[in-house]
matplotlib code that plots the C-alpha trace (Angstrom):
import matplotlib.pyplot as plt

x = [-17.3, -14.0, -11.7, -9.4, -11.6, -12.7, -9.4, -8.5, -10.7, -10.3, -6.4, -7.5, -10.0, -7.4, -6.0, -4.0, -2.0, 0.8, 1.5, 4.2, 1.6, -1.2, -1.0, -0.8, -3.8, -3.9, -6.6, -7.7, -6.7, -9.9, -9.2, -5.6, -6.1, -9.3, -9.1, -5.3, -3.0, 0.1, 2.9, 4.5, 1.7, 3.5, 6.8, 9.0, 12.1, 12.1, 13.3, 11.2, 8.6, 5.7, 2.0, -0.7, -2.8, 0.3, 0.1, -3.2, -3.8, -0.9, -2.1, -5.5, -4.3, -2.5, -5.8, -7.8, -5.4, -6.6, -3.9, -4.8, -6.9, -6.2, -4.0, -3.3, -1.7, 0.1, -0.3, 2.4, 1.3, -0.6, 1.3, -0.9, 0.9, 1.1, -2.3, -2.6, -2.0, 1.5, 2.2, 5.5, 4.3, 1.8, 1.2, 0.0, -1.6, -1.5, -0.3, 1.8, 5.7, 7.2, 9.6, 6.0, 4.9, 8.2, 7.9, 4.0, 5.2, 7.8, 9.2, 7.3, 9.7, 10.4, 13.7, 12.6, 10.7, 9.3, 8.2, 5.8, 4.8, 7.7, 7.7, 9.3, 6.1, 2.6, 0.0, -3.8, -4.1, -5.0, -5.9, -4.2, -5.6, -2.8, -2.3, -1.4, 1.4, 1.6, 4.1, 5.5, 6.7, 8.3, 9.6, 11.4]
y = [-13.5, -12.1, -9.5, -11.9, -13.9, -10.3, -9.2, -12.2, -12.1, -8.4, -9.1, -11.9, -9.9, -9.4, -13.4, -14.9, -12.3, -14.4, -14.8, -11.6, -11.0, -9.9, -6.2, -5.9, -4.4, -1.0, -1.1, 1.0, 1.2, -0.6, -3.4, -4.4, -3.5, -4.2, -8.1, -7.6, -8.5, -10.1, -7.9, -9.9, -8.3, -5.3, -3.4, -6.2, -4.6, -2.7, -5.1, -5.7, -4.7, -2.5, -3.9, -3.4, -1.4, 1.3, 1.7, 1.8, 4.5, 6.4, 6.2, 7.6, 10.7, 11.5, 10.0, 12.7, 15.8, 18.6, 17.5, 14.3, 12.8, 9.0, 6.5, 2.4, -0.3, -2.0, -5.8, -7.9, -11.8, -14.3, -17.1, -19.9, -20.6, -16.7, -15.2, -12.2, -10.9, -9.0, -5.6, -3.5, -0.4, 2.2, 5.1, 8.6, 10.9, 14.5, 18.0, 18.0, 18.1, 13.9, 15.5, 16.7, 13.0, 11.9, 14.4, 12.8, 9.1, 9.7, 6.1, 4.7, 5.8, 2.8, 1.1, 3.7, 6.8, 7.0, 10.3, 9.3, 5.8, 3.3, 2.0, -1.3, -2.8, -3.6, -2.8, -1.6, 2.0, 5.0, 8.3, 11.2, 14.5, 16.8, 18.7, 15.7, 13.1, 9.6, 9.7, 5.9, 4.6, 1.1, -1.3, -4.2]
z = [4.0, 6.2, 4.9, 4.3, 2.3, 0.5, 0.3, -1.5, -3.9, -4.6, -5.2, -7.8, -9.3, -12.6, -12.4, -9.7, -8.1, -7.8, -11.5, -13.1, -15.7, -13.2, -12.8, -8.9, -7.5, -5.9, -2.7, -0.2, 3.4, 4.3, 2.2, 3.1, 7.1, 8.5, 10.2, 9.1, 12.4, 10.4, 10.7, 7.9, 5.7, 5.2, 6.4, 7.5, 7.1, 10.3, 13.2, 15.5, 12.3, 13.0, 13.9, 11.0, 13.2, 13.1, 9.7, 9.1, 12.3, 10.1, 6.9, 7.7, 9.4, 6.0, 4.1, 6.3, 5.3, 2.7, 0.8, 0.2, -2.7, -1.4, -0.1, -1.6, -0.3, -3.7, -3.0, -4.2, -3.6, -1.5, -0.3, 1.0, 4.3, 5.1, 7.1, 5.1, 1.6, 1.1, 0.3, -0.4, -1.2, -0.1, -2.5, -1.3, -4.3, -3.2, -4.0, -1.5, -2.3, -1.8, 1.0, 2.7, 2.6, 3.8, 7.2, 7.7, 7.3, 10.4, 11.4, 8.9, 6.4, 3.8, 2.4, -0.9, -1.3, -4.7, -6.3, -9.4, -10.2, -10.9, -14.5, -13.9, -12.4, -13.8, -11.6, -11.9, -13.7, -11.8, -13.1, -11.4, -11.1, -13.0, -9.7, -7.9, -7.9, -6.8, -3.9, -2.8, 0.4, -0.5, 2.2, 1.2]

ax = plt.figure().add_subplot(projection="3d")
ax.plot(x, y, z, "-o")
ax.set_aspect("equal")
plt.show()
């Protein structure tokens, strides 16, 4: 099976990730980079936008810090005639203050920041230790 094909089916795992009723899956860095070279996949607001490879280099250095309990890529949908799954958001949980996450994402930095997970969408739970917050980088 490719990552694609296993990314696929990890995204779908909860029904058809395209439908607003399936709560959008939260996966690691492995998951939504490796075999990933659509730059469409994620961060398309910058112009020219950024390869995958540059946020997945990135988000591993922050993944490696003390700091750091884990990083997900929140996948939005799967359209047929796109390569690769899409994703908006990358969430950072750590103990680290949201303006300390916004310093480590550098050029990176999204459309929104988002300190604490965002109500208005359903996505897979995820338990966070009560020293840590969920920190979001959103590009649109």
């Amino acid at each position: 099976m490719t990552p694609r094909e296993r990314l696929i089916r990890r995204i779908n795992q909860r029904g058809d990730i395209n439908h607003p009723d399936t709560p959008r899956p939260l996966v690691t860095l492995e998951e939504f980079f490796h075999g990933n070279d659509f730059p469409g996949s994620i961060g398309h607001s910058p112009n020219p936008p950024f390869e995958p490879g540059h946020f997945y280099d990135t988000f591993l250095r922050i993944r490696d810090r003390s700091d750091v309990l884990d990083v997900l890529v929140e996948v939005i949908h799967h359209r047929v005639h796109n390569p690769w799954p899409t994703a908006d958001t990358i969430w950072v949980i750590t103990s680290a203050s949201p303006n300390e996450v916004q310093v480590w994402v550098g050029e990176l930095y999204g459309d929104d920041f988002h300190h604490g997970w965002t109500r208005h969408r359903k996505r897979e739970s995820y338990d966070v230790p009560s020293h840590m917050k969920a920190v979001g980088i959103r590009w649109c």
